[in-house]
C-alpha positions as CSV (number, residue, x, y, z in Angstrom):
1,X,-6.2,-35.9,18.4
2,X,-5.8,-32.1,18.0
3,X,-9.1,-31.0,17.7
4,X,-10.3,-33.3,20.6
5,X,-7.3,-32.4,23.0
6,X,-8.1,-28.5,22.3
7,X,-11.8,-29.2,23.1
8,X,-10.5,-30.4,26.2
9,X,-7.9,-28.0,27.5
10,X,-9.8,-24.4,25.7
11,X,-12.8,-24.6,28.6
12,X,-10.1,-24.8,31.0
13,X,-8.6,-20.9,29.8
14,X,-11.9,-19.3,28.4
15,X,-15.0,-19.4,28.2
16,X,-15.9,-20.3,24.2
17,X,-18.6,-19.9,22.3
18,X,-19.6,-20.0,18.6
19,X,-22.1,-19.0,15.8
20,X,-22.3,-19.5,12.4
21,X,-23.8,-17.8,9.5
22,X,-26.9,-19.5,8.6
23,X,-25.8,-20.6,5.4
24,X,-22.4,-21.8,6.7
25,X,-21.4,-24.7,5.4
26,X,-18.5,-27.2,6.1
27,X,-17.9,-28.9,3.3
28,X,-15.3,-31.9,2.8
29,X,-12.7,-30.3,0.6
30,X,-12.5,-26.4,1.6
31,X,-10.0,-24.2,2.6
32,X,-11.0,-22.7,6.2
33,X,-9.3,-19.2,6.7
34,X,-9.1,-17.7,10.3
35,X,-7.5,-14.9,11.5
36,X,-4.7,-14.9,13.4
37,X,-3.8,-12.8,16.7
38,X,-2.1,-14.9,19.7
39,X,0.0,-18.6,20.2
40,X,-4.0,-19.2,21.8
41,X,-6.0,-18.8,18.7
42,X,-5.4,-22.0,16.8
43,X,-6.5,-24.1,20.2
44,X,-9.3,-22.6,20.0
45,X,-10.2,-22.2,16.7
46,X,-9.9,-26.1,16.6
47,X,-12.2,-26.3,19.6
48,X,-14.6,-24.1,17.9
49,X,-14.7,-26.3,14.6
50,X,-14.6,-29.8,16.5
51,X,-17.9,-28.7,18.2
52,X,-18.9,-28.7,14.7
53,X,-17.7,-31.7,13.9
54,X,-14.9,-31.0,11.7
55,X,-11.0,-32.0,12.0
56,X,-8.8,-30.2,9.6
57,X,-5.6,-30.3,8.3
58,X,-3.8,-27.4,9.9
59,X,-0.9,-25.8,8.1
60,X,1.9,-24.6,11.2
61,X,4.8,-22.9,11.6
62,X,7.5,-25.8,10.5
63,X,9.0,-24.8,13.9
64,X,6.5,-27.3,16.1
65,X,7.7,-29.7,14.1
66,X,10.6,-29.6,16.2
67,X,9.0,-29.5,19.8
68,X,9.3,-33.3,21.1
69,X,5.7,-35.1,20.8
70,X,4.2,-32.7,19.6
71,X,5.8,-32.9,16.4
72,X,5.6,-36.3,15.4
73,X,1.5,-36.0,16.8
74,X,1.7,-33.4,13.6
75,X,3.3,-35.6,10.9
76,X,1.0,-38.9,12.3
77,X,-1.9,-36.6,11.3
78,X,-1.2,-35.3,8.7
79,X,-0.6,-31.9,9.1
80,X,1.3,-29.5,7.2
81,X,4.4,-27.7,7.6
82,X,5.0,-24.3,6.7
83,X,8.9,-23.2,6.1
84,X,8.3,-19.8,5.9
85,X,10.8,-17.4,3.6
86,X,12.5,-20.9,2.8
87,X,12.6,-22.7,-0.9
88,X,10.4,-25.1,0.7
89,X,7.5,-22.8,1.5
90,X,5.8,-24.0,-2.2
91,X,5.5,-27.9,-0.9
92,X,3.3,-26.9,1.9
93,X,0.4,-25.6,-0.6
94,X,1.4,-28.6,-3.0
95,X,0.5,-31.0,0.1
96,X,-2.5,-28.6,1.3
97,X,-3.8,-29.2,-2.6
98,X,-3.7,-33.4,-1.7
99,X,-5.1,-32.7,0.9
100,X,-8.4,-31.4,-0.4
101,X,-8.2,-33.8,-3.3
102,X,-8.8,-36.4,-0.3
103,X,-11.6,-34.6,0.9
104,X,-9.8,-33.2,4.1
105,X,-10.8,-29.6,4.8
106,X,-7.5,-27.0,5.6
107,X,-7.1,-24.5,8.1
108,X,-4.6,-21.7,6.5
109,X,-3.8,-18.5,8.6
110,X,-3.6,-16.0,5.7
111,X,-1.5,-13.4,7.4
112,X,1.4,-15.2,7.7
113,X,2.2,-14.2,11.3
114,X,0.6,-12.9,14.7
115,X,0.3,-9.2,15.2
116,X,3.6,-7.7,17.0
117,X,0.9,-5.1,19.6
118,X,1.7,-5.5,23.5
119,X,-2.1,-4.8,24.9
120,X,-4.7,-7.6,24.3
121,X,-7.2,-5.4,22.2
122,X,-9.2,-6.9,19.5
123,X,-7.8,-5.3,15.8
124,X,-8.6,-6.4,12.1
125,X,-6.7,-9.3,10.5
126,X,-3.7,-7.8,8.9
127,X,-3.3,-8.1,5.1
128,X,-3.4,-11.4,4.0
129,X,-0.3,-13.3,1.8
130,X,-1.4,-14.8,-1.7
131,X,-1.1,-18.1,-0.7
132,X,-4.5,-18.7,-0.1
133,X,-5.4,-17.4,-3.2
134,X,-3.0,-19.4,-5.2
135,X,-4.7,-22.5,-2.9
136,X,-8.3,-21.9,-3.9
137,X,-7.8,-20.9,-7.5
138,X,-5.8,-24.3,-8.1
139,X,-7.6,-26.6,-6.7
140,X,-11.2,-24.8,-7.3
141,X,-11.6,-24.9,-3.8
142,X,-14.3,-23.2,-1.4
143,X,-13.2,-20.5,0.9
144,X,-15.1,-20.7,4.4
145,X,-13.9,-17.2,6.6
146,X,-13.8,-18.0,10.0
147,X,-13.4,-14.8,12.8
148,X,-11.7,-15.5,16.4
149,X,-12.0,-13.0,19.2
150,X,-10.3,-13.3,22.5
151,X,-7.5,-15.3,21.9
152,X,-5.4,-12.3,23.5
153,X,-7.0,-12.1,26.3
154,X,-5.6,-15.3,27.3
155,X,-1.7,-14.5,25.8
156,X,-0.3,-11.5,24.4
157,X,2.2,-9.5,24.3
158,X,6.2,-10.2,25.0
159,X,7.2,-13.8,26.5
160,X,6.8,-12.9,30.0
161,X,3.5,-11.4,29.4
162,X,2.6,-15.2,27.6
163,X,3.3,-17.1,29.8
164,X,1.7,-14.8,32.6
165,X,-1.3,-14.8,30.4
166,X,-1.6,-18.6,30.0
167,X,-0.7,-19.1,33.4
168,X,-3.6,-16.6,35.1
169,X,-6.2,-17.3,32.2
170,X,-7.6,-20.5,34.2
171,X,-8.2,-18.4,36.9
172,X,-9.4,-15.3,34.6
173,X,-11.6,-17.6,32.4
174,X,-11.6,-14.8,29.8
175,X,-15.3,-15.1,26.8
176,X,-13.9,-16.6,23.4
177,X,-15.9,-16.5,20.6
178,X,-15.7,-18.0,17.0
179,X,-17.8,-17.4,14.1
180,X,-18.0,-19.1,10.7
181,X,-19.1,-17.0,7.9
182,X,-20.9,-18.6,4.5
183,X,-18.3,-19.9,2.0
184,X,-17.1,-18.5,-0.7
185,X,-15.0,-19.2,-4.2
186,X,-11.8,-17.0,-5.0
187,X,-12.2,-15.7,-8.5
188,X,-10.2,-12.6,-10.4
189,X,-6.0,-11.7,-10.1
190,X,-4.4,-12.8,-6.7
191,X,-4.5,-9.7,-5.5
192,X,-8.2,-9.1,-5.7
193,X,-9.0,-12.5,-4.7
194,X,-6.9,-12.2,-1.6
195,X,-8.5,-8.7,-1.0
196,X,-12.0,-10.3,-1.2
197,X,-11.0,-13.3,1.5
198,X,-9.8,-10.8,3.5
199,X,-13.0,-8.9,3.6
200,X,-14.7,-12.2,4.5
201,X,-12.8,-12.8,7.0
202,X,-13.1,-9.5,8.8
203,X,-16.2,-9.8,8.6
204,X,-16.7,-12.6,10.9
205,X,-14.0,-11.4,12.8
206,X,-16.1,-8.4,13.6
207,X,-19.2,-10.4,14.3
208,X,-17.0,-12.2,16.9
209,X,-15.5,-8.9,18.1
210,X,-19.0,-7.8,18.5
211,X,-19.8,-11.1,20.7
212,X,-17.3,-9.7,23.1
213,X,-18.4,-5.7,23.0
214,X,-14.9,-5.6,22.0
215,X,-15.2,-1.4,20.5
216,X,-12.5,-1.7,17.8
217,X,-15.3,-4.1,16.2
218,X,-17.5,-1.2,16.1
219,X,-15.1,1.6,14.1
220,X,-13.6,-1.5,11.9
């Protein structure tokens, strides 16, 4: 219901389109990592990857849990809470791992947060946490490094700004573009492993960037 519902409503606040590597592949059973830059970005992400067919299991901030309908729409699907600096925090990789035992593919924002900057420029993803690492290497899972550019432009900044943002952005129609970058496996310490899914991910962020002759992709 997700993916279709942000199919829907993304074309009504940007204008999105997406590429993919030519030997990107979606397999059943990988761990899709996206970077993450605006309250927009995982709308449109999921529009993005439901053109291409694929619904995954999206691990969230536990907090929409608690936002009526929305939250049990979460838990029917199957997606997967994350109680950040909580003892919890371990059970959401634990149910991410059954997850891709059943085949499902996961969408995991490495970074752990959205950027804290006030002006809707394009930047790199921030440095990633070792959760995704820890994901991969247990479960042998394939990486697949997803980039999302414009996001911002349809909300940034301080609430106010947000809500100004989404409000204006059917109206602006802002360009979105996604790009999915050729899998990979995690190997080596968590530390390098995350270093090297970070560089993947970059990567496609810049080629999406570059979609949008966003200039931070250029000096990157």
């Amino acid at each position: 219901m997700l993916s279709r519902l942000a199919d829907v409503l993304v074309p009504t606040v940007g204008r999105l389109t997406v590429t993919a590597d030519a030997d990107a592949v979606l397999a059943p059973g990988s761990i899709i990592v996206a970077n993450h830059t605006s309250l927009a970005d995982p709308a449109i992400v999921l529009a993005a990857l439901h053109r291409l067919d694929v619904h995954p299991v999206v691990m969230a901030a536990a907090g929409l849990w608690r936002i009526p309908l929305l939250g049990s729409a979460l838990s029917r699907e199957g997606h997967i809470p994350v109680h950040r600096n909580d003892p919890r925090a371990a059970r959401a990789l634990d149910h991410a791992a059954a997850a891709l035992r059943e085949g499902r593919l996961i969408l995991i924002y490495a970074e752990g947060g959205i950027p804290t900057r006030k002006d809707a420029s394009e930047a790199p993803p921030a440095p990633f946490r070792t959760g995704l690492s820890r994901l991969a290497q247990h479960t042998g899972a394939p990486v697949i490094p997803v980039g999302q550019a414009g996001a911002r432009r349809v909300t940034s900044g301080n609430p106010a700004k947000q809500l100004a943002g989404l409000a204006t952005a059917p109206l602006r129609r802002p360009n979105l573009h996604v790009h999915v970058g050729a899998p990979l496996r995690l190997t080596g310490e968590p530390a390098a492993s995350t270093k090297q899914a970070h560089g993947a991910v970059t990567e496609a962020w810049r080629t999406a960037a570059g979609r949008l002759g966003e200039a931070g992709a250029l000096v990157a």
